[in-house]
C-alpha positions in Angstrom: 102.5 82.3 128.9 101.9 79.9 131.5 102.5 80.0 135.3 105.6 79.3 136.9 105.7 75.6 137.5 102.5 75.1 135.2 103.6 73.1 132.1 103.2 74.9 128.7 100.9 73.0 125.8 101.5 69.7 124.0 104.1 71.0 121.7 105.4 73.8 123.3 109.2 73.4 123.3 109.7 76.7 125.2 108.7 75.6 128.8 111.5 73.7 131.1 111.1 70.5 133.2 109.7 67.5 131.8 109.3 68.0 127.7 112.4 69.7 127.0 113.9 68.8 123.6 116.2 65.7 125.5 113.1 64.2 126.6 113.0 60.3 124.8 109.3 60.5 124.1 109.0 63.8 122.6 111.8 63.0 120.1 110.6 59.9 119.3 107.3 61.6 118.6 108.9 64.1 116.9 111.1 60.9 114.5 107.7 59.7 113.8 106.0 62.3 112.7 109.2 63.4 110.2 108.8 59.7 109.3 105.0 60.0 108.4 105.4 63.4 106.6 108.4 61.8 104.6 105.6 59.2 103.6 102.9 61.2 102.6 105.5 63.3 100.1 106.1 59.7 98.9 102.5 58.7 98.2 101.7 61.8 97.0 104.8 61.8 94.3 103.1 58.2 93.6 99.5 59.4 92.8 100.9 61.8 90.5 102.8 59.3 88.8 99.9 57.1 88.0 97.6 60.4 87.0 100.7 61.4 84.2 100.7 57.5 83.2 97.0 57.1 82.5 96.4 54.8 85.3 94.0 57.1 87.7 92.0 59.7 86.0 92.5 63.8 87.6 88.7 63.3 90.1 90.5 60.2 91.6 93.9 62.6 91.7 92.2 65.1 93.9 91.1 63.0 96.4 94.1 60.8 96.9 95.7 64.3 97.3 92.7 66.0 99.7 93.6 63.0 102.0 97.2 63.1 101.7 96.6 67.3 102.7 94.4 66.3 105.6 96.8 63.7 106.9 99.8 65.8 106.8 97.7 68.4 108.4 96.4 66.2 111.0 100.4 64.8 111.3 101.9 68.2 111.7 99.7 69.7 114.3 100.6 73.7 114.6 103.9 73.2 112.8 104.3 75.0 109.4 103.9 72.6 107.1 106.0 73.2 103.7 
C-alpha cells in the first residue's frame, strides 16, 4: 500500500486523486485497450479460419497464435486475461 498522498501504480484503480476511474485519459486507455483485445479475438478467429480451409498449414497456425498470445499479454498488462 502506498503512502498517504503517494500515488499507487500505473493501473491501480484503488488510489484517489488524479487516476480515479472519471479520469479522461485513463478511460480512454482503458477504450483502447478493450478495442485492441476485441481485435486480436478477431485475428485470431481469422487464422483459424484459414488453418480449417487449407490456406495456412498448423506450424504457420501456431505462430500467428504465439503472437496474437504475446500481444494480448503485452495489451492487458496485470489484468486477467480470459
Amino acid at each position: 500500500m502506498a503512502a498517504p498522498g503517494v500515488r499507487g501504480q500505473p493501473g491501480d484503480r484503488t488510489g484517489t486523486g488524479a487516476g480515479t476511474d472519471d479520469d479522461p485519459a485513463l478511460l480512454h486507455n482503458r477504450h483502447y485497450t478493450d478495442l485492441r483485445l476485441a481485435l486480436i479475438a478477431t485475428k485470431r478467429a481469422t487464422v483459424v479460419r484459414l488453418r480449417d480451409e487449407a490456406q495456412i498449414d498448423d506450424t504457420v497456425l501456431r505462430r500467428l497464435q504465439a503472437a496474437l498470445d504475446n500481444e494480448e499479454v503485452r495489451l492487458a498488462g496485470g489484468e486477467q486475461v480470459e
